[in-house]
C-alpha positions, 0 to 999 in steps of 0.5 A: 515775123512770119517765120518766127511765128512758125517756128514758135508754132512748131516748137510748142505744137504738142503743148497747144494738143494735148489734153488730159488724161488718166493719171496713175501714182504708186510706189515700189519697193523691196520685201523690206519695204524699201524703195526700189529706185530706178524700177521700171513700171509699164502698163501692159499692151501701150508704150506708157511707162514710168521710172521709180523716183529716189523714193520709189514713186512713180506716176502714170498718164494713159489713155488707157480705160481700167481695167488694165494691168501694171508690170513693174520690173528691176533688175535682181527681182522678179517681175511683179503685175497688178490689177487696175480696176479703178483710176480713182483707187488709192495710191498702188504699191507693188513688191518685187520679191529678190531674184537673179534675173537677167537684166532688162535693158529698155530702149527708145529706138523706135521712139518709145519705150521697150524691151530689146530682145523685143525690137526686129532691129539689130542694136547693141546697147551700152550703159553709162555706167559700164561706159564710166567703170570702162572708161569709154569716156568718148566713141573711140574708147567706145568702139572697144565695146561694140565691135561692129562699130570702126571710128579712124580719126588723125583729129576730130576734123578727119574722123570716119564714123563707120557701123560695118565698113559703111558712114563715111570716107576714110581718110581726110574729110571732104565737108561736101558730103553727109555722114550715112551714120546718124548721131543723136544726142536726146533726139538732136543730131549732130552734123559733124563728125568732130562730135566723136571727140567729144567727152560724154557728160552724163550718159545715161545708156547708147543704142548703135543701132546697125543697118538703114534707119531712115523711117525712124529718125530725122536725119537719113542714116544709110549706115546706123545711128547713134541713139544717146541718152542723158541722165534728166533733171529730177525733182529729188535732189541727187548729185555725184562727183566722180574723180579718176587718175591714172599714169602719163599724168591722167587726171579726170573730174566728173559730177552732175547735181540736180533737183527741183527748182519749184513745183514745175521745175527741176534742174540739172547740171553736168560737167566733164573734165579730161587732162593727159600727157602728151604720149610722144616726144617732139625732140624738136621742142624737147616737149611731149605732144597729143595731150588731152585737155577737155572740158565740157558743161551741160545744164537742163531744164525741165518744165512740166506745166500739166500732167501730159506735158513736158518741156526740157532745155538743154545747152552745152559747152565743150572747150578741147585744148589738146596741143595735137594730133601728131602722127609719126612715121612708120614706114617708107615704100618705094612708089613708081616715080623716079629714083630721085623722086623717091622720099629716102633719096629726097631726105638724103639730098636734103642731108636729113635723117628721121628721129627714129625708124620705130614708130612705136619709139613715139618720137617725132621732130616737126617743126610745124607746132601741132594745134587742134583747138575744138570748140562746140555747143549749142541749145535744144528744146524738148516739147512731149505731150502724151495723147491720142494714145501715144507721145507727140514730140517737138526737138528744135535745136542750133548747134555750133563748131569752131575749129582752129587747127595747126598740122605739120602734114609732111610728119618731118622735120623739114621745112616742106609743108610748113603750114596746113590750117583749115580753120572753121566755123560751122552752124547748124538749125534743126527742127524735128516733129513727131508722133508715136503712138498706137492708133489702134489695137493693132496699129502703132508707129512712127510719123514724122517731118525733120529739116535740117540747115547747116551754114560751114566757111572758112574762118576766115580762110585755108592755108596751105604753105610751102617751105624751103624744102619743099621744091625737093618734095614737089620736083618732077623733073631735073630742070636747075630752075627747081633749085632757084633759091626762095622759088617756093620758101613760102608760096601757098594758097589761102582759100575762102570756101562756104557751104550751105545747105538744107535737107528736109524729109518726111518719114514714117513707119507702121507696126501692124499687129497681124495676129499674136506672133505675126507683125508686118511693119512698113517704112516710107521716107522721102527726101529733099537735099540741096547744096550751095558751094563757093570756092576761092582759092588765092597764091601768094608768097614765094619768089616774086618774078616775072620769070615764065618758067619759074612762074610756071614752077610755082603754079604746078605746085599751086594756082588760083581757083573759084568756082560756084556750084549747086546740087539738088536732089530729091528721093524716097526710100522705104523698108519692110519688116516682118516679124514672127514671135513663135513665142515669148523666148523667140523673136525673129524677123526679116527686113528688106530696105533701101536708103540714100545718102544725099547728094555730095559737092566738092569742097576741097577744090577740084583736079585741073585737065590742061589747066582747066578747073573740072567744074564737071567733078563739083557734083557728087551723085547720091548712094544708092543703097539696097539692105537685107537683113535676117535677124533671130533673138533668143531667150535660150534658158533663163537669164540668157540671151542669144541673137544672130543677124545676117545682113547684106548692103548693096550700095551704087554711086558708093561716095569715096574720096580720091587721094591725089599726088596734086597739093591743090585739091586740098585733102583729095575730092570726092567721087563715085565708085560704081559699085559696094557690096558689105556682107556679114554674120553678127551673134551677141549674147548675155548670161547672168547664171547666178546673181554673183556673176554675168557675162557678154559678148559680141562677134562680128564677120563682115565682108566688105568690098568694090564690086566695080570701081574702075577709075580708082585711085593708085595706092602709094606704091604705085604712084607716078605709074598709071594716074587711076586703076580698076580696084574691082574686087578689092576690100574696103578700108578699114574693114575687119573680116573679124572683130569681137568683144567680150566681158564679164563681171564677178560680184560678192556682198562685202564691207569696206572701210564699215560700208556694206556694198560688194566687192568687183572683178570685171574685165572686157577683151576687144579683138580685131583681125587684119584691115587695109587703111588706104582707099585703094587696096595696097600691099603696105598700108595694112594694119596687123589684127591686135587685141585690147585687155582691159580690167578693173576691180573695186568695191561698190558700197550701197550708199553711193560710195565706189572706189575702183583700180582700172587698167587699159589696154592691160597687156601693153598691146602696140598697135596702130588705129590707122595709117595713112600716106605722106601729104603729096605721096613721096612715099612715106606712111604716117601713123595713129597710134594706140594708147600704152598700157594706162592704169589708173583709179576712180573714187565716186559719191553720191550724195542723197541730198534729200534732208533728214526729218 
């Protein structure tokens, strides 16, 4: 009972503080007197600001005593400021006159509103409505825009989530570590990395904010943040529907309505739908695989009980169908084991042969069917109250994820690893209070506490069964006994795991206003994590005998394990900044910062030493992390922005994960490289030379490489030679020293179909130079640089109707996003590959629900 008031205390804490302020409502509109929609108005020298609502209407709280200054700003218009000499004048109306400025984009990094040639944060930002006319419907697709950004996934369970080479393990995922990337869904975080699955429902814009940013937000992010943000409920009625198709079958639905449910209330739902074709052909089943089925729904309510407080409850649902993740095989090296260990003499002794040696046929012959069922969701509630200056925020959330999947891991048609299911249930409570504001005329910032509990099993267990080909993948010797028929038709494990664990922080970080081009801003976190493992893993199957020897054969491919284990740690980290603003077309700053990525505990099982279980590995030591940053954003000229940012990370006790040929560590373990360093130069721009035509761009370097890392594990090639390997200056995985982005979009005022609105061409080129995709350098297992073209053009009418031809990966570039070896290393490579060319069309509408009177 205790608890529950606590919480219930935590969650409506800004309601219980706040008080009343001074409330300022006008309206903007055009030289016409039309209302500008979407106009931002800010009051000069405080974070309060206001969006125009359909009418134009905004409304103001401050703090602030008059006289003050209102700036209201749109983009194509010219920015517009009034005097305010006293609150209780009648309604204020500001005109913009029409210009051919450069868009203003706004953002809530740092918990409040503001302008991001501004903020001394490396960050790139992507609207929602670029996102949909490029259809970046999802963080793979996304990554195209923002190149700094690397996401490897063969199914949302196993996704890597990088910003510049550093996040999380490339490769399979090992649940007993954290993500050094933070993503934030409306200021909640999601734990797991199946997230970047997930279909967006009614973004309004995304910030991928690069570097440590652990003093702004919950969650320490070692490697950057996802700072996403929904299109909210509004009082004026309003709803969309958006319907795309496009070849391989692909059929998207899109909508959202919203309004006010009474004077205090206003509502909004959303929902997302996504269906595609398989793009390989199993000529197994004689059925193509890896579709897309999609459906995701998320409702918000929005309550306003006083002038300076609000109150949003959101919940949403996503249900993911696909019948797969499947890779084929795109190669085969020859590793250091013996001739008759090697994975072309084992397929010939078993009188096989692949379906195809071009991978880019897209044609595979599992027998094992493909299942990637996804299903996610969860509450939050949203408490803001505007005082003291500033904004007290309360985000309380519980989040969920169910996975139940189905993988054939040897990628053949042979019955070697006939099963591999890691069917999940994850659970996860959160609770975030902050505060930002100005606490004086020289001092803002950010304070805040965050706690996070996460509960993931088994559900209700893992399993990793044998077929009857596989004593020919498992053979390490030529003793007669491995052909014992039935010896291990069936033999495998089942494994009941739990993880729980909590993490609790305090953060915070100050803005002090030196003088007028001077600010020095100080960060502070500290840090407490702890996990809980148990581990119980069980044989069963295969043939059943007395027989020491056989049973001796059975249990070098499989045994029984348990283990329990605890890890604790407890850290501060911290950053300064400083910032010179020499003048208003010049921003720049230097930051130094460390961050840690917590303590890590193996969930996968753990390596044997003369068939003792090597309790000693369960714990994995947290990242030690050391960042250095030197950034410079320009105005140059009018309607153009030019920013570079250089940055070193140094990273001790780099968490990796260590790929064995052992089929019972279950998707490798986890261990600590001594030493990562990730260096690079990142230049952006923007330019709108005139109102029919705008332009952008982003270029990224990056450097990545283990400084010392002695005890690696081999790469494929050199399996079955030495077990371990000193990869000392070698690269990182999935590391481009280059990659960019590039678009631009071309406008004309026009009429189609008797609606006035303007034609569009626009276009965006993403590019990458060559990476390795193994953990270890390899000589094989590198991935050629490519380049994706993607275009569009179509007609935008002025009364929300748009219609819109779209074509992906325009050129019909063949390329692979990762590669990544055979399951107990014989030799083969398996792919992802990148979608075809896909062309398609979208119809929108928008429907001003206001009624006529």
């Amino acid at each position: 009972m205790k608890k529950k008031l606590l919480l219930k205390f935590l969650i409506f804490l800004p309601v219980i503080l706040a008080n009343a302020q001074v409330v300022i409502t006008g309206s903007v509109r055009d030289e016409a007197g039309h209302p500008i929609i979407g106009a931002t108005v800010l009051i000069e020298g405080t974070s309060d600001y206001s969006i125009a609502d359909e009418s134009g209407k905004f409304r103001l709280v401050t703090n602030k005593q008059a006289p003050f200054n209102i700036l209201a700003s749109f983009v194509g218009f010219k920015s517009s400021i009034i005097q305010i000499s006293n609150v209780l004048e009648n309604e204020s109306v500001i005109t913009l006159v029409e210009d051919n400025l450069l868009e203003e984009v706004l953002i809530t990094s740092r918990r409040r509103q503001e302008e991001i040639q501004a903020v001394p944060i490396a960050v790139s930002v992507v609207s929602g409505a670029l996102m949909e006319e490029t259809q970046a419907f999802n963080v793979n697709r996304l990554k195209e825009l923002v190149p700094t950004v690397q996401l490897y996934s063969s199914n949302p369970r196993n996704t890597t989530l990088n910003i510049r080479g550093l996040g999380s393990t490339f490769g399979l995922t090992n649940d007993g570590i954290d993500p050094g990337v933070g993503f934030y869904v409306d200021g909640v975080f999601f734990a797991r990395p199946a997230v970047t699955a997930l279909d967006f429902i009614d973004i309004d814009q995304i910030e991928v904010l690069r570097g440590p940013q652990g003093t702004l937000f919950g969650k320490n992010t070692t490697a950057g943040a996802f700072n996403i943000t929904t299109r909210r409920p509004r009082f004026q009625p309003d709803a969309t529907i958006e319907s795309s198709f496009g070849n391989f079958g692909f059929i998207q639905a899109r909508g959202s309505v919203t309004g006010a449910l009474s004077k205090k209330f206003a509502g909004r739902l959303s929902f997302s739908g996504t269906k595609r074709d398989g793009l390989i052909y199993n000529v197994a089943t004689q059925k193509y695989t890896n579709n897309l089925n999609n459906l995701g729904v998320r409702g918000q309510l929005l309550y306003i009980p006083s002038e300076n407080v609000e109150v949003l409850v959101a919940a949403d649902v996503t249900r993911q169908r696909p019948d797969g993740y499947a890779q084929v095989v795109a190669g085969v090296v020859e590793t250091k084991r013996a001739p008759f260990r090697q994975f072309n003499q084992i397929i010939l002794d078993l009188d096989y042969v692949l379906p195809s040696t071009n991978p880019f046929d897209r044609i595979i012959d599992h027998d094992t069917p493909w299942r990637s069922d996804s299903d996610l969701g969860g509450v939050s509630i949203n408490v803001n109250a505007d005082l003291w200056g500033g904004t007290l925020t309360s985000t309380s959330a519980w989040r969920y994820w169910n996975w139940d999947p189905s993988n054939d891991r040897d990628f053949t048609g042979l019955q070697a690893l006939s099963l591999s299911q890691a069917p999940s249930r994850h659970d996860q409570w959160s609770q975030e209070i902050r505060y930002a504001g100005d606490f004086s005329n020289k001092l803002s910032g950010v304070v805040g506490v965050f706690s996070l509990w996460q509960d993931l099993r088994s559900s209700p267990y893992h399993t990793e069964e044998s077929g009857i080909h596989q004593w020919r993948f498992v053979q390490n010797n030529q003793n007669p006994l491995w052909r014992t028929p039935g010896l291990l038709d069936g033999f495998g494990i089942r494994t009941r795991n739990s993880l729980q664990s909590f993490s609790g922080a305090v953060f915070g970080q100050l803005d002090w206003k030196i003088n007028e081009k001077l600010n020095l801003l100080p960060g502070l976190r500290w840090n407490y994590d702890e996990k809980q493992v148990y581990f119980n893993r069980k044989t069963y199957g295969g043939l059943q005998t007395e027989d020491p020897a056989l049973i001796a054969l059975q249990q070098s491919v499989y045994n029984d394990q348990e283990f329990e284990a605890f890890v604790d740690e407890s850290n501060f980290s911290g950053q300064l900044t400083l910032t010179y603003r020499p003048s208003k077309k010049i921003n720049s700053f230097g930051t130094f910062s460390t961050s840690f990525k917590p303590v890590g505990i193996n969930l996968g099982g753990l390596p044997r030493d003369g068939g003792r279980t090597m309790i000693e590995l369960a714990r994995i030591e947290p990242e030690y992390v050391s960042h250095i940053e030197l950034g410079l954003k320009t105005t140059p000229i009018s309607n153009t922005t030019l920013n570079i940012v250089a940055h070193v990370t140094d990273i001790k006790n780099f968490q990796t994960l260590v790929q064995t040929p052992d089929l019972s560590v279950n998707r490798g373990f986890l261990a600590n490289a001594e030493r990562v360093n990730v260096s690079g130069v990142e230049i952006d721009f923007s330019i709108k030379p005139r109102k029919s035509f705008q332009a952008f761009g982003a270029l990224a370097y990056t450097d990545g490489k283990y400084v010392k890392f002695t005890n690696a594990p081999v790469p494929l090639e050199e399996v079955g030679g030495e077990s371990f390997k000193d990869i000392s200056g070698g690269r990182l995985p999935g590391v481009s020293r280059w990659a960019g982005s590039f678009g631009g979009e071309w406008t004309k005022g026009a009429k189609f179909l008797g609606l006035s609105g303007k034609f569009f061409v626009g276009s965006e080129l993403f590019f990458r130079s060559e990476f390795s995709s193994s953990p270890s350098p390899s000589q094989f297992m590198n991935i050629d640089g490519y380049g994706l073209l993607n275009a569009r053009t179509g007609f935008r009418g002025d009364n929300g109707f748009s219609m819109f031809i779209w074509s992906r990966n325009l050129t019909d570039t063949q390329y692979f996003e990762q590669l990544l070896p055979g399951a107990g290393n014989a030799g083969h490579i398996a792919a992802v590959l990148g979608d075809p060319r896909t062309i398609g069309i979208t119809l929108k509408f928008n429907f001003d629900l206001v009624p006529d009177h």
